[in-house]
PDB file of N, CA, C and O in Angstrom, chain B, residues numbered from 101:
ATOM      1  N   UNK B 101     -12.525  -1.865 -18.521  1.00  0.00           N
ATOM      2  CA  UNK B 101     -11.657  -0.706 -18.428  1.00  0.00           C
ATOM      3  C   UNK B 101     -10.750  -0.677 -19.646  1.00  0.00           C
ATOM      4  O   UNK B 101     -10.227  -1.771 -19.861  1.00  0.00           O
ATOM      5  N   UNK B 102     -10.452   0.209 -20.429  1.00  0.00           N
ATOM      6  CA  UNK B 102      -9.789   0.524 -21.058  1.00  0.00           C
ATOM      7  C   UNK B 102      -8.547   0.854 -20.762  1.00  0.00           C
ATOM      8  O   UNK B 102      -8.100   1.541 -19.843  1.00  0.00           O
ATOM      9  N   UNK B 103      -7.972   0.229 -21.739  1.00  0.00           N
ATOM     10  CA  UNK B 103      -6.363  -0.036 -21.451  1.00  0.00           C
ATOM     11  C   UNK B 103      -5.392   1.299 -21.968  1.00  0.00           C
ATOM     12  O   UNK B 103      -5.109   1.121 -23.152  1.00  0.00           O
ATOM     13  N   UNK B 104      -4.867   2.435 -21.496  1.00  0.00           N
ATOM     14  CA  UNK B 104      -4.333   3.436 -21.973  1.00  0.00           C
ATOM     15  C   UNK B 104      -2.300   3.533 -21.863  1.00  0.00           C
ATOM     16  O   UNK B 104      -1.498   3.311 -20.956  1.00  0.00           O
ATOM     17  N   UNK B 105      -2.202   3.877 -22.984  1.00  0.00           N
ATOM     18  CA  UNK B 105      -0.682   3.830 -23.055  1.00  0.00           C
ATOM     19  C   UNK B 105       0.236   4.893 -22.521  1.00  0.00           C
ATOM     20  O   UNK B 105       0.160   5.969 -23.114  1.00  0.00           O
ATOM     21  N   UNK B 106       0.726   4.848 -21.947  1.00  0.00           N
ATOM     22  CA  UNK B 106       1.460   5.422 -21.148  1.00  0.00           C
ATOM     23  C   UNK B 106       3.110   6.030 -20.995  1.00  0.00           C
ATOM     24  O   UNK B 106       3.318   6.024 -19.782  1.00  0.00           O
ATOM     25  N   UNK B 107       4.118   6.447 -21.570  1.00  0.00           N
ATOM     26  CA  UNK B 107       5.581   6.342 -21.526  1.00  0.00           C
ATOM     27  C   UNK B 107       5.735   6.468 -20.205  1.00  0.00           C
ATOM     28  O   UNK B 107       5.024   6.969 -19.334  1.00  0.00           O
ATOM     29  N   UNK B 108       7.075   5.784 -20.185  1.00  0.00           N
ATOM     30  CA  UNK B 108       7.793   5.483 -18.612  1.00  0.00           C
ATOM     31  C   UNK B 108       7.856   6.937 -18.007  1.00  0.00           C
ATOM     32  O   UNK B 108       8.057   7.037 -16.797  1.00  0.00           O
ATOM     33  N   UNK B 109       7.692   8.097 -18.795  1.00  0.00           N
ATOM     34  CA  UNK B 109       7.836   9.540 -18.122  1.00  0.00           C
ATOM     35  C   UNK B 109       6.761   9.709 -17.411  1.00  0.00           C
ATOM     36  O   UNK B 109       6.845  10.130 -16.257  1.00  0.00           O
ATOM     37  N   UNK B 110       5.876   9.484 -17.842  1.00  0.00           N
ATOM     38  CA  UNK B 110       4.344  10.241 -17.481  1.00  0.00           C
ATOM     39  C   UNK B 110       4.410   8.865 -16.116  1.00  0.00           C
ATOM     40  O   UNK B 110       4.221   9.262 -14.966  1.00  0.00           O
ATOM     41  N   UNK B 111       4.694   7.232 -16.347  1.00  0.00           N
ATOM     42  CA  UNK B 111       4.378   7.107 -15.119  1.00  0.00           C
ATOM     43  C   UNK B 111       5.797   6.810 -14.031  1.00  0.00           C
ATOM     44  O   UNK B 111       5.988   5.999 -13.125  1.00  0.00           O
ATOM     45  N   UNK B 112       6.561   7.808 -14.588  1.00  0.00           N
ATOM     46  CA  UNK B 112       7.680   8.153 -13.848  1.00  0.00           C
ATOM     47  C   UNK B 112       7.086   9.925 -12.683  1.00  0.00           C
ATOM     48  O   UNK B 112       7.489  10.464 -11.652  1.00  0.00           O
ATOM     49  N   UNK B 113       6.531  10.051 -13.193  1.00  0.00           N
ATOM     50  CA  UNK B 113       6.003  11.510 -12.748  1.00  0.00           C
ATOM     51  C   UNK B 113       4.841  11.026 -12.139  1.00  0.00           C
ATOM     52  O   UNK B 113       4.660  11.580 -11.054  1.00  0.00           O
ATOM     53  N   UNK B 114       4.062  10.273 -12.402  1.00  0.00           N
ATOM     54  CA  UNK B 114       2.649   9.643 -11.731  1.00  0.00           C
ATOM     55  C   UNK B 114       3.223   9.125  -9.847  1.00  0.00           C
ATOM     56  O   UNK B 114       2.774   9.391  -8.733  1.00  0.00           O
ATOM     57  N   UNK B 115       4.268   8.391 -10.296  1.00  0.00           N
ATOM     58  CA  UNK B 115       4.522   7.358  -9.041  1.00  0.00           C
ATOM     59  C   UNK B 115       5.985   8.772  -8.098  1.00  0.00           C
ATOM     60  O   UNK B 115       6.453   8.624  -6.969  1.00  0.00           O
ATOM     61  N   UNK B 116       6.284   9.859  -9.007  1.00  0.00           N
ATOM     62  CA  UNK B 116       7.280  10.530  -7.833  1.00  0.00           C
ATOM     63  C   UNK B 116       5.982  11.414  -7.302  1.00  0.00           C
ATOM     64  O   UNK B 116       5.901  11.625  -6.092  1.00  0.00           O
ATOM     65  N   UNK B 117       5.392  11.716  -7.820  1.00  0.00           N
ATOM     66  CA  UNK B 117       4.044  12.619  -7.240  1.00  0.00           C
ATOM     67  C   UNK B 117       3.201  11.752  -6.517  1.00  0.00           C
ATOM     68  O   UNK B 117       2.635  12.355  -5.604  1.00  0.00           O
ATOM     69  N   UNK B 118       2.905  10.539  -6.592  1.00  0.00           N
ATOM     70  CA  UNK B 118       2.421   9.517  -5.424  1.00  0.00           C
ATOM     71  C   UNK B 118       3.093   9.458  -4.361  1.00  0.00           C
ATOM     72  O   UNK B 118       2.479   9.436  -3.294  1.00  0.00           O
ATOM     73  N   UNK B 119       4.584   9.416  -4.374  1.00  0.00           N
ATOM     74  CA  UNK B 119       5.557   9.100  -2.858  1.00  0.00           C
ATOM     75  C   UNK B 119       5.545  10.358  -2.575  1.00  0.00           C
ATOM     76  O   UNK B 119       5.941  10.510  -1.419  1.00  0.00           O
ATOM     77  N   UNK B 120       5.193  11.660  -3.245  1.00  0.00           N
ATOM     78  CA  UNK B 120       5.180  12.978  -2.563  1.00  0.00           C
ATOM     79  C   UNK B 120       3.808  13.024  -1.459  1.00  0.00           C
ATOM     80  O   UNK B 120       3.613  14.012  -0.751  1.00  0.00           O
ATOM     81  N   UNK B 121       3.129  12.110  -1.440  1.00  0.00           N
ATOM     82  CA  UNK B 121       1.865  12.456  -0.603  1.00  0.00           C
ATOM     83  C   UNK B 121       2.063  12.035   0.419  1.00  0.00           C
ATOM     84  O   UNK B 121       2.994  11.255   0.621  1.00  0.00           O
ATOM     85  N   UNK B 122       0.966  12.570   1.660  1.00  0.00           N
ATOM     86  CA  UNK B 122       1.282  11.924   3.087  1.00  0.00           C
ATOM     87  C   UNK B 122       0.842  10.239   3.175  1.00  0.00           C
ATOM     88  O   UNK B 122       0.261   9.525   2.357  1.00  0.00           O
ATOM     89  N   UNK B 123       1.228  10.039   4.136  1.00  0.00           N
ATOM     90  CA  UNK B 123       0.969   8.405   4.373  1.00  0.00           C
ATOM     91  C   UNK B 123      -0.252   7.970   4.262  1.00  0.00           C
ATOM     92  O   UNK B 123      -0.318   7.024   3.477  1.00  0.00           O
ATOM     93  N   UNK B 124      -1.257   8.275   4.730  1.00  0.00           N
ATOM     94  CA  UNK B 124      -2.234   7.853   4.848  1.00  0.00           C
ATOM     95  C   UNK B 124      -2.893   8.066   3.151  1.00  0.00           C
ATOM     96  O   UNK B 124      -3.496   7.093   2.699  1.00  0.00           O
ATOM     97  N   UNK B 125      -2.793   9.041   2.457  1.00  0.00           N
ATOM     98  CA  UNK B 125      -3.305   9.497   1.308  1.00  0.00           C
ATOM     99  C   UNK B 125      -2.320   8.659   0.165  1.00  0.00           C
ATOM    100  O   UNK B 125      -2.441   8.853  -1.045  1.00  0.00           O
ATOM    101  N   UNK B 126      -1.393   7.761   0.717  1.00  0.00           N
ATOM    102  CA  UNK B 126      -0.144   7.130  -0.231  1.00  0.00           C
ATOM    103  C   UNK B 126      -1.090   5.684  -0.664  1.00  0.00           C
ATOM    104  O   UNK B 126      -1.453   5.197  -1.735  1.00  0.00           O
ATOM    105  N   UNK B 127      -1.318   5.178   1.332  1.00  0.00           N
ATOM    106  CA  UNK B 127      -2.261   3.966   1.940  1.00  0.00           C
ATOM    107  C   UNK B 127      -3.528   4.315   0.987  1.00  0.00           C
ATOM    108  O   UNK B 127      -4.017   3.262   0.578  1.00  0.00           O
ATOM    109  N   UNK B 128      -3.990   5.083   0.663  1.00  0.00           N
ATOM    110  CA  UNK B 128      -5.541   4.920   0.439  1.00  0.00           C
ATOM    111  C   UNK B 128      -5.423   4.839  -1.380  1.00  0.00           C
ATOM    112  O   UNK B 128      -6.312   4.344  -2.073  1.00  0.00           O
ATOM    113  N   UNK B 129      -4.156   5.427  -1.923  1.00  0.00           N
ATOM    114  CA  UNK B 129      -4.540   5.160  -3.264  1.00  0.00           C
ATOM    115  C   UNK B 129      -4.109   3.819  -3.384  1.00  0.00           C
ATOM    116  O   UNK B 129      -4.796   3.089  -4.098  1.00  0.00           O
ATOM    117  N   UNK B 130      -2.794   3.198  -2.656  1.00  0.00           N
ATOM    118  CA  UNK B 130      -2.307   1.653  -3.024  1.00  0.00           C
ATOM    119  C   UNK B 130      -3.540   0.935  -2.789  1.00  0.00           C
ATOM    120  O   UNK B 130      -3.823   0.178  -3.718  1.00  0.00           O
ATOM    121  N   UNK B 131      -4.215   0.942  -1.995  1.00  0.00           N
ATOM    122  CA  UNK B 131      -5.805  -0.045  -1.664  1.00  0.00           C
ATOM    123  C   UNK B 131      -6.768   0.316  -3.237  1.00  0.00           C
ATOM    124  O   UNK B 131      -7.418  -0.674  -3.574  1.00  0.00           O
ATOM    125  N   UNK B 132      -6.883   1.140  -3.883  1.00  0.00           N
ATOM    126  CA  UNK B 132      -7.814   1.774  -4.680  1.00  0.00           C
ATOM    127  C   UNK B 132      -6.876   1.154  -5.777  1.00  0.00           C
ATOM    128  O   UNK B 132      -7.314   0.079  -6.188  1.00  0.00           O
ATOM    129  N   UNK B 133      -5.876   1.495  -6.270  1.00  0.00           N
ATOM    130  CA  UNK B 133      -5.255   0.703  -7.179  1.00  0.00           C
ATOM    131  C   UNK B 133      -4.867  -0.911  -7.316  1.00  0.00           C
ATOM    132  O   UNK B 133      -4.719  -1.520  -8.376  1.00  0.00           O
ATOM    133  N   UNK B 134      -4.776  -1.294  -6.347  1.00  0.00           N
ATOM    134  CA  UNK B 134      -5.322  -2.991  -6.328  1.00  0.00           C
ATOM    135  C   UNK B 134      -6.598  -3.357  -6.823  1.00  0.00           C
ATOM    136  O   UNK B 134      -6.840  -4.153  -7.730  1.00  0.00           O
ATOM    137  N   UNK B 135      -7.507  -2.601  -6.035  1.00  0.00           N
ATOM    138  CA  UNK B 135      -8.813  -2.493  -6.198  1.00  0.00           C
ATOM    139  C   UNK B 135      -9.086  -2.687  -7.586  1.00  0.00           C
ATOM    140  O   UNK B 135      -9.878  -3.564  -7.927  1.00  0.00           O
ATOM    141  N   UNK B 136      -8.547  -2.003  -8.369  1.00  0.00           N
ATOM    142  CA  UNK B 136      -8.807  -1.419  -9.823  1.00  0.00           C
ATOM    143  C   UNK B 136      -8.547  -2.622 -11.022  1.00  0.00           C
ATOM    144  O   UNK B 136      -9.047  -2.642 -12.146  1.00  0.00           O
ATOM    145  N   UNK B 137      -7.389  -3.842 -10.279  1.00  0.00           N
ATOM    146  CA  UNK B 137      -6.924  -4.531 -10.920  1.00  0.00           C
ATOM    147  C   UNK B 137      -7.786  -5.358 -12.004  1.00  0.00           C
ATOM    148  O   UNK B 137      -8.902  -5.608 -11.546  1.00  0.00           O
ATOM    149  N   UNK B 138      -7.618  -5.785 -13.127  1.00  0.00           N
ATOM    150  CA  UNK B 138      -8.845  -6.509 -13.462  1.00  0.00           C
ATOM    151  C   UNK B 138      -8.996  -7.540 -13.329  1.00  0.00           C
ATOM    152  O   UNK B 138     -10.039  -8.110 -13.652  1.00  0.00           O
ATOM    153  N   UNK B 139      -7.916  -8.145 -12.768  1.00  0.00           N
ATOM    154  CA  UNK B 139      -8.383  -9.643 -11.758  1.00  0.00           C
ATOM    155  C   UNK B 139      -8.309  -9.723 -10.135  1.00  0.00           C
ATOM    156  O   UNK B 139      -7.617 -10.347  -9.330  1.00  0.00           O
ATOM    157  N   UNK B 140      -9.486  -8.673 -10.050  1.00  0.00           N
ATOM    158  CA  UNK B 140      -9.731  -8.052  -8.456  1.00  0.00           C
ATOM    159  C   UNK B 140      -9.327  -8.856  -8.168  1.00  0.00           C
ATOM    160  O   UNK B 140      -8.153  -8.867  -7.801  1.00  0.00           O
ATOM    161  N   UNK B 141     -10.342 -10.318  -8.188  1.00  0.00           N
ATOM    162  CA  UNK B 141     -10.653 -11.302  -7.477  1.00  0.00           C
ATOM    163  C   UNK B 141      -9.276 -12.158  -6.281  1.00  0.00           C
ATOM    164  O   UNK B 141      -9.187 -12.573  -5.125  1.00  0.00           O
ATOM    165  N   UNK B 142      -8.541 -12.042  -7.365  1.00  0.00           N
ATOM    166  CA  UNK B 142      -6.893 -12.263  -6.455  1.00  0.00           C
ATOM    167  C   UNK B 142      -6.935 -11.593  -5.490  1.00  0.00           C
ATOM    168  O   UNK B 142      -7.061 -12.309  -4.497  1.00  0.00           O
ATOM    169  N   UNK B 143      -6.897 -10.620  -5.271  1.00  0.00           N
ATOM    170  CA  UNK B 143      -6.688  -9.520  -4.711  1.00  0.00           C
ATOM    171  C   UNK B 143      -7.638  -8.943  -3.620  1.00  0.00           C
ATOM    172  O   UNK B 143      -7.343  -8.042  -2.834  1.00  0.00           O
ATOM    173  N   UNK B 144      -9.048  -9.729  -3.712  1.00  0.00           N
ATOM    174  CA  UNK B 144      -9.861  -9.383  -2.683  1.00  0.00           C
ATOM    175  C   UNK B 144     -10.032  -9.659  -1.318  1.00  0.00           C
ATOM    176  O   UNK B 144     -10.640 -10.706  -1.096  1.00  0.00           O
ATOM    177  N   UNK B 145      -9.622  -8.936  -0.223  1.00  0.00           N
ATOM    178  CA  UNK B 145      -9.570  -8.907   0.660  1.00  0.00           C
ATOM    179  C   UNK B 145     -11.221  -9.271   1.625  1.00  0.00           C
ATOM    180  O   UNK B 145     -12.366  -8.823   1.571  1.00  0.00           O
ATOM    181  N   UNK B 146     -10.423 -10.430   2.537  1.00  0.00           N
ATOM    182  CA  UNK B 146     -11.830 -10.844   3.548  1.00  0.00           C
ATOM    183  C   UNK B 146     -12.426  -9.309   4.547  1.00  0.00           C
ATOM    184  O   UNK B 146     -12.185  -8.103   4.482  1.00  0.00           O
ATOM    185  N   UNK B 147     -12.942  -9.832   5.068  1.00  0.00           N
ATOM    186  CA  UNK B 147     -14.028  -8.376   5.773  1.00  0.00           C
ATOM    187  C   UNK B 147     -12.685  -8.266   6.977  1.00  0.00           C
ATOM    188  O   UNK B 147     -12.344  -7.148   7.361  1.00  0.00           O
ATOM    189  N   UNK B 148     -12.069  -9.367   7.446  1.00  0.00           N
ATOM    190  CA  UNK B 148     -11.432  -9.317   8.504  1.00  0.00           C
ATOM    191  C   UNK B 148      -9.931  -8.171   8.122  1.00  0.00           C
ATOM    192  O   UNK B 148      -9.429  -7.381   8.922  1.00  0.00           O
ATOM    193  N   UNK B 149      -9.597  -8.357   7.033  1.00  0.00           N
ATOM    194  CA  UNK B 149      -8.819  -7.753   6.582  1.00  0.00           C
ATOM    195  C   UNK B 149      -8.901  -6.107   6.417  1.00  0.00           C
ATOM    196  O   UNK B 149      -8.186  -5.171   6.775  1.00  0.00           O
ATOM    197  N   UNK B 150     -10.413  -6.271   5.530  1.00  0.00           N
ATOM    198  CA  UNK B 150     -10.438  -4.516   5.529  1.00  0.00           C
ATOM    199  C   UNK B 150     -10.557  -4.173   7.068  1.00  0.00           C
ATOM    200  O   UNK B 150     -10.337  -2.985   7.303  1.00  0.00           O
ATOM    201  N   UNK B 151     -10.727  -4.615   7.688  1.00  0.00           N
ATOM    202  CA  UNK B 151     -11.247  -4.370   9.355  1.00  0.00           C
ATOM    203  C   UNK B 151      -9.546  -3.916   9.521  1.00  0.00           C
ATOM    204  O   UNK B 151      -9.118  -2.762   9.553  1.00  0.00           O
ATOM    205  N   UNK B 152      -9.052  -4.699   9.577  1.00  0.00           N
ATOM    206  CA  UNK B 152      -7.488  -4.430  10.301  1.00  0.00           C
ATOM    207  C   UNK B 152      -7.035  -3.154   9.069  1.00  0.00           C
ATOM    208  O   UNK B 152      -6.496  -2.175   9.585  1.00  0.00           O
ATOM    209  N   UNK B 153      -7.136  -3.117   8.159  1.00  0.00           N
ATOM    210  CA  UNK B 153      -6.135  -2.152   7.407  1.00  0.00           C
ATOM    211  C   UNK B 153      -6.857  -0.581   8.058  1.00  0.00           C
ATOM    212  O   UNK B 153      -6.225   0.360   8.537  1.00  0.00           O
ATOM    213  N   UNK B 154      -8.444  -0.705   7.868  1.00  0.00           N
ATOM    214  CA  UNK B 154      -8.835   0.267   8.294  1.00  0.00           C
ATOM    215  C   UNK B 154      -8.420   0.705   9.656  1.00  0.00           C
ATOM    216  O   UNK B 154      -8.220   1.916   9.752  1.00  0.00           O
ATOM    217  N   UNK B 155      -8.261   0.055  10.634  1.00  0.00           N
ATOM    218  CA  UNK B 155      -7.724   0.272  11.893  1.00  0.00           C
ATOM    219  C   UNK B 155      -6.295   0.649  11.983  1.00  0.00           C
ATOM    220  O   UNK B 155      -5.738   1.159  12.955  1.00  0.00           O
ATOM    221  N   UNK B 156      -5.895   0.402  11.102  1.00  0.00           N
ATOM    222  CA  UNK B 156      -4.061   1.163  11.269  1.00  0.00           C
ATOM    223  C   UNK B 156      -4.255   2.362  10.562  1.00  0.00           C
ATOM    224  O   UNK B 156      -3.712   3.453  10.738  1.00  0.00           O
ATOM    225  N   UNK B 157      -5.204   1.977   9.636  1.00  0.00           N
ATOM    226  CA  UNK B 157      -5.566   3.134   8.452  1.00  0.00           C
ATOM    227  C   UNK B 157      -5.292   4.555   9.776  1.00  0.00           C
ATOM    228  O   UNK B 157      -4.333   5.320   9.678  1.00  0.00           O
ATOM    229  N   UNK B 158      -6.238   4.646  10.826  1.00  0.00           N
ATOM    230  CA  UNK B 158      -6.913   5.413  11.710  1.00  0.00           C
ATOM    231  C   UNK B 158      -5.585   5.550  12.677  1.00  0.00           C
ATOM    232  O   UNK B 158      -5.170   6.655  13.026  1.00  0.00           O
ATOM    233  N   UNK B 159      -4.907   4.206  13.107  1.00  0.00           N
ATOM    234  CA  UNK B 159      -3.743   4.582  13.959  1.00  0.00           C
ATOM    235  C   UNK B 159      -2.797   5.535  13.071  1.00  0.00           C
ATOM    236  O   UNK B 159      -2.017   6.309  13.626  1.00  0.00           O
ATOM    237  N   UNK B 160      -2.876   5.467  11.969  1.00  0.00           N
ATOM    238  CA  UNK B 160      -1.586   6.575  11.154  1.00  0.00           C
ATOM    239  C   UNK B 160      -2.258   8.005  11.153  1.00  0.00           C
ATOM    240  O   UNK B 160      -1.672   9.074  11.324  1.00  0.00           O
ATOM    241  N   UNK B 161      -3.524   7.821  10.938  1.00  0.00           N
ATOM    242  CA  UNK B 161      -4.356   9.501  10.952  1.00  0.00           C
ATOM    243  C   UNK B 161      -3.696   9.755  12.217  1.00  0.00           C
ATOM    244  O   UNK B 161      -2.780  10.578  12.221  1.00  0.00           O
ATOM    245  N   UNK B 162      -4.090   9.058  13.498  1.00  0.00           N
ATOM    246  CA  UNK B 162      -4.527   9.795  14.393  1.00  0.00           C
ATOM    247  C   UNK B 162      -2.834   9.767  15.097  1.00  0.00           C
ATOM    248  O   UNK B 162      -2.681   9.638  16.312  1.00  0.00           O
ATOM    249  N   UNK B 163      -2.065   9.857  14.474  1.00  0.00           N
ATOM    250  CA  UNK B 163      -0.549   9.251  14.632  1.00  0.00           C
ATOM    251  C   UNK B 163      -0.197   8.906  15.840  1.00  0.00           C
ATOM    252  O   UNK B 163       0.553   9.552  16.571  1.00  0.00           O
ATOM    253  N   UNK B 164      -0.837   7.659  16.145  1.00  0.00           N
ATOM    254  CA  UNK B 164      -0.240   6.818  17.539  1.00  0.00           C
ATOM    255  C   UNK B 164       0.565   5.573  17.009  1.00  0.00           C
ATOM    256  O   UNK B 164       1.272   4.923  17.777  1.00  0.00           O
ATOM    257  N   UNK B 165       0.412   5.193  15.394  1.00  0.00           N
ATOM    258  CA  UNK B 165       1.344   4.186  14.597  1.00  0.00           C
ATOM    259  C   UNK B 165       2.598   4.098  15.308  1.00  0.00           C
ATOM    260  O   UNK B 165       3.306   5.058  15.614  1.00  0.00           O
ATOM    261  N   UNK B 166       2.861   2.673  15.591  1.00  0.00           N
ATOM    262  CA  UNK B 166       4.398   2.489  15.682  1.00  0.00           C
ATOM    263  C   UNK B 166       5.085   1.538  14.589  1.00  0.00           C
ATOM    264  O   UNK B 166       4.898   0.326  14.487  1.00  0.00           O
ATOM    265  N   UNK B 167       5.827   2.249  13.877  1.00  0.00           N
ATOM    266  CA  UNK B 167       6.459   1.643  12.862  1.00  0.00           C
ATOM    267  C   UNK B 167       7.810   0.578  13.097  1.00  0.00           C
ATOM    268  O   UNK B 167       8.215   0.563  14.259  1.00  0.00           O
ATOM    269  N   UNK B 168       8.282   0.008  12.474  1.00  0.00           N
ATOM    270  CA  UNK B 168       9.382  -0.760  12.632  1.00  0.00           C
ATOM    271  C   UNK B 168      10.416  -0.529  11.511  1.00  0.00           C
ATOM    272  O   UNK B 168      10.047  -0.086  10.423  1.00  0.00           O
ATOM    273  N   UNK B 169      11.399  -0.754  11.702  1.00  0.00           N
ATOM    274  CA  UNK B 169      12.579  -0.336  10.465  1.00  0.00           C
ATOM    275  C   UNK B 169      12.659  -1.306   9.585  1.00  0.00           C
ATOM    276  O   UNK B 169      12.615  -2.447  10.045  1.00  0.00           O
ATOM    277  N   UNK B 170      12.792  -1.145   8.155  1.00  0.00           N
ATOM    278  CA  UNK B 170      12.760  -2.392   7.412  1.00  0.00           C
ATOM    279  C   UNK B 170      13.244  -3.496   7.542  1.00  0.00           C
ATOM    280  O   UNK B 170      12.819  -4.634   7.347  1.00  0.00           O
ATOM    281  N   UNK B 171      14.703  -2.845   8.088  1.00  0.00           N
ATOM    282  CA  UNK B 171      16.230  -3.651   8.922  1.00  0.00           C
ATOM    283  C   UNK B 171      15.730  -4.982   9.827  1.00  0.00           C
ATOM    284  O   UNK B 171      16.064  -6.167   9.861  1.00  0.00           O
ATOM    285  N   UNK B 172      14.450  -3.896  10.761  1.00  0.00           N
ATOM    286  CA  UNK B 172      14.480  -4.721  11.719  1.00  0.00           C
ATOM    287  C   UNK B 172      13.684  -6.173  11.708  1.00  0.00           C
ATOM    288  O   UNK B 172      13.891  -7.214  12.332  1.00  0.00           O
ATOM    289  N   UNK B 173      12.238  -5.630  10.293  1.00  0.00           N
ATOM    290  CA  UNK B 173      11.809  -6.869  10.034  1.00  0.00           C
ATOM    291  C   UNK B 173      12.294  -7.468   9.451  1.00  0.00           C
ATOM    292  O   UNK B 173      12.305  -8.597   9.940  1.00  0.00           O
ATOM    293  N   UNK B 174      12.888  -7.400   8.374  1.00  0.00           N
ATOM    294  CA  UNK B 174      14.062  -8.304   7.788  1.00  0.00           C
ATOM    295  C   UNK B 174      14.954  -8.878   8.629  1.00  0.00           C
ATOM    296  O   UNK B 174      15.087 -10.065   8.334  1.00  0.00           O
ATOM    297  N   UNK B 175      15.419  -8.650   9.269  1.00  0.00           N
ATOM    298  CA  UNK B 175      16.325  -9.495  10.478  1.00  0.00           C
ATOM    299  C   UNK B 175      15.458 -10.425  10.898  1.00  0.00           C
ATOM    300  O   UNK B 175      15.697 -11.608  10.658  1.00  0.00           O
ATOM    301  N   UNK B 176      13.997  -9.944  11.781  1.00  0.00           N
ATOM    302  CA  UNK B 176      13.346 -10.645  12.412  1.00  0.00           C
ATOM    303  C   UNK B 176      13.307 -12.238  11.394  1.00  0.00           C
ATOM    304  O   UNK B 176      13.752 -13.343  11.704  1.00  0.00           O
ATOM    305  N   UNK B 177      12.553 -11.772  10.046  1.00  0.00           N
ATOM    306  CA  UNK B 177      12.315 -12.994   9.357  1.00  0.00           C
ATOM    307  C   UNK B 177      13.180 -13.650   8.545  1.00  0.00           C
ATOM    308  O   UNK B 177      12.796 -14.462   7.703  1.00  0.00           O
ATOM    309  N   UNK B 178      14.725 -13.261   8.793  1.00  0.00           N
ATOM    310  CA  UNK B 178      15.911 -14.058   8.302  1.00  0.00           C
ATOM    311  C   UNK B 178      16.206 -14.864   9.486  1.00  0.00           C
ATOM    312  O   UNK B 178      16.913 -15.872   9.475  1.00  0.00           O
ATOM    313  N   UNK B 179      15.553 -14.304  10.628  1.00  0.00           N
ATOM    314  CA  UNK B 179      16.259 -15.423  11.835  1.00  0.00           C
ATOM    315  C   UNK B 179      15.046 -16.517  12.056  1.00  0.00           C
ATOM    316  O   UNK B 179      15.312 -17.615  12.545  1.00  0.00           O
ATOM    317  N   UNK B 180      13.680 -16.164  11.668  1.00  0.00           N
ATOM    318  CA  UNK B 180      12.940 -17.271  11.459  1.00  0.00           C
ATOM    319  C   UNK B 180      12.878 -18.192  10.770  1.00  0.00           C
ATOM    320  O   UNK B 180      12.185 -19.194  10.949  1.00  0.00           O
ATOM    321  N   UNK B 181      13.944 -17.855   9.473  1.00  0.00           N
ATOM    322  CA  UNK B 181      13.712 -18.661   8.260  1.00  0.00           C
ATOM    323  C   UNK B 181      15.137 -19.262   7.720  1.00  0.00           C
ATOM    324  O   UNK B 181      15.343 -20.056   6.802  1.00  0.00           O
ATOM    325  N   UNK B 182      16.021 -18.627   8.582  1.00  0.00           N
ATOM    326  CA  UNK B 182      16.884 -18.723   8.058  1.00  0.00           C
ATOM    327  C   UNK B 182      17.847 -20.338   8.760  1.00  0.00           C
ATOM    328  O   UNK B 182      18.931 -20.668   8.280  1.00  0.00           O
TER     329      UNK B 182
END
């Protein structure tokens, strides 16, 4: 892949036009842009994994997702760790 240069504008405008999309279409480019990385290999996910992402993938389509507040997981794992 060829490496293309970019100013902080263009991917200042790339990434506010990314958080403008719906969730699921936000979810499917962050997976595709990992994807893209050129040291996939880090980054490659077991079968068990795509299994689960795809399955929330579908709970957010089909909007039965229950989300949690950032607050709240952060609390959760400051009181585990902390």
């Amino acid at each position: 892949m060829k490496s293309r240069k970019f100013n902080m504008t263009t991917i200042q405008e790339i990434r506010s036009k990314a958080m403008a999309l719906p969730a699921t279409e936000r979810a499917s480019l962050a997976h595709d842009l990992i994807l893209s990385l050129d040291d996939a290999a880090v980054f490659e996910l077991s079968p068990e994994q795509e299994t689960e992402i795809q399955r929330r993938l579908e709970m957010v389509r089909r909007e039965t997702a229950q989300g949690r507040s950032a607050a709240g997981v952060f609390a959760d794992i400051k009181a585990k760790y902390a």
